[in-house]
Structures are given as C-alpha cells and as structure tokens.
N, C-alpha and C positions, 0 to 999 in steps of 0.2 A: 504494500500500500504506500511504505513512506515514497519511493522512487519514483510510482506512475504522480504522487500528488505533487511532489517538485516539480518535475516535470510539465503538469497541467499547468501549477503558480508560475513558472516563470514564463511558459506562454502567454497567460494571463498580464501580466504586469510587463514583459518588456519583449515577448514575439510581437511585436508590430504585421499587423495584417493577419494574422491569425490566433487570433484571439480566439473566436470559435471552437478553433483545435483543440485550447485547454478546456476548454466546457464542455467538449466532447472524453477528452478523459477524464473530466471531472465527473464524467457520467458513467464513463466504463468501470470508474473506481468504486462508483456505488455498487454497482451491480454485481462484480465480481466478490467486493470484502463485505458486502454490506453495509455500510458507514456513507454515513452523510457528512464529508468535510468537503468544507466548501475551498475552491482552489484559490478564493480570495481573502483565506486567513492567512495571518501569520503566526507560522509556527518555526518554532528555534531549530538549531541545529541540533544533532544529538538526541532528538524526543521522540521516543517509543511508542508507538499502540502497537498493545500487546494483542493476541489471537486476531491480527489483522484488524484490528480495530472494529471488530462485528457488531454493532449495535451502535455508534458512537455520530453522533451529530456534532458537528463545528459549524456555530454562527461564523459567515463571513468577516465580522470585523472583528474577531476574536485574533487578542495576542497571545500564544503562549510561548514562553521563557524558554532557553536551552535547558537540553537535557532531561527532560521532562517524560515520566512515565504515565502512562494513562492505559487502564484496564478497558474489556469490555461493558456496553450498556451504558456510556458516560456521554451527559448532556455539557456543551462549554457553548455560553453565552447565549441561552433561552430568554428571552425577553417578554415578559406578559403586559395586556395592557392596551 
C-alpha cells in the first residue's frame, strides 16, 4: 500500500498533466488493500499500516508525523458537523 500511495501523492501534487493518474491509483489502492487514504494526505516518511492498512480511512488534509505506526480499522481526521 505504502509504494502505490506515494506514488499516487506525488502524481497528485507535482505530475503536472496527470493528475488523474494519481486518483486512479488512488483508486486501485482502495480496492486492492481496502483503505481509504486519500493520495492528498500527508503522510511522513517511515509510517507503517500495518495488515495493508484494511479498514483504514485518511481525510485528505490529514498530517501525519514520520515514523508512524497505524493498525487496522483506524479512522484519521473524521470531521462531523
């Protein structure tokens, strides 16, 4: 998971012209690991989902820190309201 969502983020933020492309893996990422991260987080270097990150939602404008380990089932930056 982590490899295809870098991949996706730096499409996203600095492939010029094909932006798309990363929202298409951003798509194949869900589908394959289950996990909803959006390729327009940021996330640190060094940070873990664990069991493919199955279950795991990332709000888009979520930051998270290096190094960082995250289990299955884990909601980051749910906003109600």
């Amino acid at each position: 998971m982590n490899r295809l969502w870098r991949i996706a983020h730096w499409l996203v933020f600095k492939g010029k012209g094909i932006r798309r492309l990363g929202r298409i893996l951003e798509l194949t990422n869900h589908v394959i690991c289950g996990c909803s991260v959006s390729a327009s987080a940021d996330i640190g270097k060094g940070t873990i989902f664990f069991h493919r990150g199955i279950g795991c939602v990332v709000h888009p404008s979520t930051k998270i820190g290096d190094n960082c380990k995250i289990f299955q089932n884990v909601t980051i930056g749910s906003k109600l309201g």
